[in-house]
C-alpha positions as CSV (number, residue, x, y, z in Angstrom):
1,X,100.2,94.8,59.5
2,X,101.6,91.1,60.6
3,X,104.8,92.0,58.8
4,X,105.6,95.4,59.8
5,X,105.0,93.8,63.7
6,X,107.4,91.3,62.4
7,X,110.0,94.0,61.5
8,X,109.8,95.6,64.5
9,X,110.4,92.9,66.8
10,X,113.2,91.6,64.8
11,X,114.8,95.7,64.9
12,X,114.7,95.9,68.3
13,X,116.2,92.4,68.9
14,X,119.0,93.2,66.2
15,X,119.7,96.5,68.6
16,X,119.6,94.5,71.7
17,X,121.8,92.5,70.4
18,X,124.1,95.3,69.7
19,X,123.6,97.1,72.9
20,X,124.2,93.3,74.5
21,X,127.8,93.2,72.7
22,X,129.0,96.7,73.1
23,X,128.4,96.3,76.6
24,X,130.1,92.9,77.0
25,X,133.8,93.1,78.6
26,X,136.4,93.1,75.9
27,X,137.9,89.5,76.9
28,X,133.7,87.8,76.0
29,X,133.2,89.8,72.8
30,X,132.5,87.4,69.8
31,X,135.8,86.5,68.5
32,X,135.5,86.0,64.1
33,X,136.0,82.0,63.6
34,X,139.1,80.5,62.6
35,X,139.7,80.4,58.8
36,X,140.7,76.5,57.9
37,X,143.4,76.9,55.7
38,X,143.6,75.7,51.7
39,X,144.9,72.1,51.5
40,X,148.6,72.0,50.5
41,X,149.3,69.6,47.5
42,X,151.6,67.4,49.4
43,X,149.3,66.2,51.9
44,X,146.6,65.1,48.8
45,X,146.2,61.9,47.0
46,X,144.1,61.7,44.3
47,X,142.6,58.7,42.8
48,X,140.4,57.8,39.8
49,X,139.0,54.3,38.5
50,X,136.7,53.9,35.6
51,X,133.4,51.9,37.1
52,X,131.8,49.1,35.9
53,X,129.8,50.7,34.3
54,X,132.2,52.8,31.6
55,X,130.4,55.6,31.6
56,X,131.3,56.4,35.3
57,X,135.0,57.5,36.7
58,X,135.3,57.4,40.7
59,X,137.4,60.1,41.8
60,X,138.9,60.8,45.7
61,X,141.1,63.1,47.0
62,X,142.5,62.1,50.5
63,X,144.0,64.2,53.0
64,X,147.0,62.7,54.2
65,X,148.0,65.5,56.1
66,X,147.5,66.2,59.9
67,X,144.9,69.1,59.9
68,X,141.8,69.7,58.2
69,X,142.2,72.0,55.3
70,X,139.9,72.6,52.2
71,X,139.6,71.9,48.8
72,X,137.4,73.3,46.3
73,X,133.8,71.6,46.5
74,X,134.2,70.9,43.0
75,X,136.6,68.8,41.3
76,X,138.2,70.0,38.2
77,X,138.1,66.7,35.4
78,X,139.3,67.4,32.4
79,X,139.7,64.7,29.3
80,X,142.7,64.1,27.1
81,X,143.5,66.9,24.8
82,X,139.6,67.9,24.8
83,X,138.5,71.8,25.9
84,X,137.0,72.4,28.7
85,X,136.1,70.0,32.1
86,X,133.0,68.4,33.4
87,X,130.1,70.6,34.5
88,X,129.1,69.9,38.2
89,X,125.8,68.6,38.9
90,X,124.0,70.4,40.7
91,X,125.4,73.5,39.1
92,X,126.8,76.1,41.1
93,X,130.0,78.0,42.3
94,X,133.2,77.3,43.9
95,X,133.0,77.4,47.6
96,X,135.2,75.5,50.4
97,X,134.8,72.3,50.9
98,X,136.5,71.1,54.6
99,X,138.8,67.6,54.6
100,X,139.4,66.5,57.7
101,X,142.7,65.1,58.3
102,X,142.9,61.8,57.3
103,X,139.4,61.7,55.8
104,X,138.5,60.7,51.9
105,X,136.0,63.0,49.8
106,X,134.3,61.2,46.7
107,X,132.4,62.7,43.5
108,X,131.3,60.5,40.6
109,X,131.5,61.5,37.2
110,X,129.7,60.7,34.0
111,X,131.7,61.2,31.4
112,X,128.7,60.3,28.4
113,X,125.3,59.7,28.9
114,X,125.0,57.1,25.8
115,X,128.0,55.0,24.4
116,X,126.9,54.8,21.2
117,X,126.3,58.5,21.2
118,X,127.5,59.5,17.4
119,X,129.2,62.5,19.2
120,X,131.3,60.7,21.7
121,X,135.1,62.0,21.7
122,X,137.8,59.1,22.5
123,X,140.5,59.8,25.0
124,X,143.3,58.0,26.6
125,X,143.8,60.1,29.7
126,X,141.5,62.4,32.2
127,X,143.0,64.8,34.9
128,X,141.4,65.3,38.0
129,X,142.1,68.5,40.4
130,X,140.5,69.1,43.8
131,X,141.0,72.9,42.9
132,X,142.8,75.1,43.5
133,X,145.3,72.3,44.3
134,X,147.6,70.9,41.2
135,X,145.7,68.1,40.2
136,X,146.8,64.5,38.7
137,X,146.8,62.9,35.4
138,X,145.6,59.1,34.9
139,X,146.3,57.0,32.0
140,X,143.8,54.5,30.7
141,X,145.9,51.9,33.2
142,X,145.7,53.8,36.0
143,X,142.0,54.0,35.6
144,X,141.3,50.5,34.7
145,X,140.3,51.0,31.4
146,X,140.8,48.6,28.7
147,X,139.2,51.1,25.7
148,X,140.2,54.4,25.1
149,X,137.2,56.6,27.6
150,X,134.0,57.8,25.5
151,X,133.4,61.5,26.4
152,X,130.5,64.0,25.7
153,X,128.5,66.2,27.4
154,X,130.7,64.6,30.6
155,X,129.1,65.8,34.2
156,X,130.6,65.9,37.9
157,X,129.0,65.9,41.4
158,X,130.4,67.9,44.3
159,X,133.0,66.2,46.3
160,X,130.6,63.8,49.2
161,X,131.7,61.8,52.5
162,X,131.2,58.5,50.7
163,X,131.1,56.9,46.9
164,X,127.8,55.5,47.6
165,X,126.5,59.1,48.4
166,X,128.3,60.7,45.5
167,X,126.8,58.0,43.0
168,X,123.4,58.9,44.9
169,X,123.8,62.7,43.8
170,X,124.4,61.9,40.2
171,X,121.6,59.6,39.8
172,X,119.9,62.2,41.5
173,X,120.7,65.1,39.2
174,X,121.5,63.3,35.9
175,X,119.2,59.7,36.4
C-alpha cells in the first residue's frame, strides 16, 4: 500500500510538472545545458614521473587552454612494446571528465604490485593519453627513472583535483 501511495504522488507531480512547462511562455521553458566541448590536444600538457616509490608513475594532464573542456575520466597508460594499458581502479566506463581552464587533473598508477614479482615485464618507455586526446610518450629520463620500469598487472585511478587525492584513491582500491 505505502508504495503504490508513493507512486501516485510522485505521477501526479511528474504531470504537474508537465502541465507547469507546457504552460510556461516560450522565452522561460527549460533550455538543455550547454555541452562543454572535448579538449583540443594543443591546449594539453601531459606529464609523468616515476615516484619514490618505483612502483608508482604520477601522471597530469593540464589545460593550458582558455576554456574548460573535457577529457576522458580515465587516462589511457600504456608500457613499452607491451599489449594492452592499465585497468582503472575503480573499474568502470569512459565518461567526461571537465578541466577547467588552467586547472591540473592527477591519477596515480601502479604499474606492479611486487618488484620481485617473477612475472614483472621490463620497459623503457610508458605513454600516457587523457583519451580521446593523442597522448605523449616518456622515456625512462623523462620519468626519472634510473632502471628500466617493472610492469605487471599495472592499475590506474581516474583523473582527481589533486596527487594527494589520486594516491588516496589507489591506496583505497588497490591498498
Amino acid at each position: 500500500m505505502r508504495i503504490r501511495s508513493v507512486l501516485t504522488v510522485s505521477t501526479v507531480a511528474t504531470a504537474g510538472a508537465a502541465l507547469l512547462l507546457a504552460a510556461a511562455p516560450q522565452g522561460l521553458a527549460a533550455q538543455p545545458a550547454a555541452k562543454v566541448p572535448v579538449c583540443k590536444a594543443k591546449v594539453l600538457k601531459i606529464g609523468a614521473k616515476q615516484a619514490k616509490d618505483t612502483r608508482i608513475v604520477h601522471i597530469t594532464v593540464k589545460n593550458t587552454g582558455t576554456r574548460t573542456c573535457t577529457i576522458d575520466r580515465l587516462p589511457v597508460v600504456t608500457f613499452g612494446d607491451l599489449d594492452g594499458s592499465a585497468q582503472p581502479v575503480p573499474s568502470g566506463e569512459s565518461g567526461p571528465y571537465k578541466l577547467g581552464a588552467g586547472k591540473t587533473a592527477y591519477a596515480t598508477v601502479r604499474t606492479i604490485a611486487a618488484l620481485n614479482d617473477p612475472e614483472a615485464r621490463r620497459v623503457d618507455s610508458i605513454g600516457v593519453s587523457a583519451n580521446p586526446v593523442a597522448g605523449r610518450l616518456f622515456t625512462l629520463k623523462q620519468l626519472g627513472a634510473t632502471k628500466k620500469v617493472k610492469v605487471w598487472e599495472p592499475v590506474t585511478t581516474w583523473w582527481k583535483a589533486s596527487q594527494a587525492a589520486a594516491d588516496k584513491s589507489l591506496k583505497k582500491e588497490v591498498g
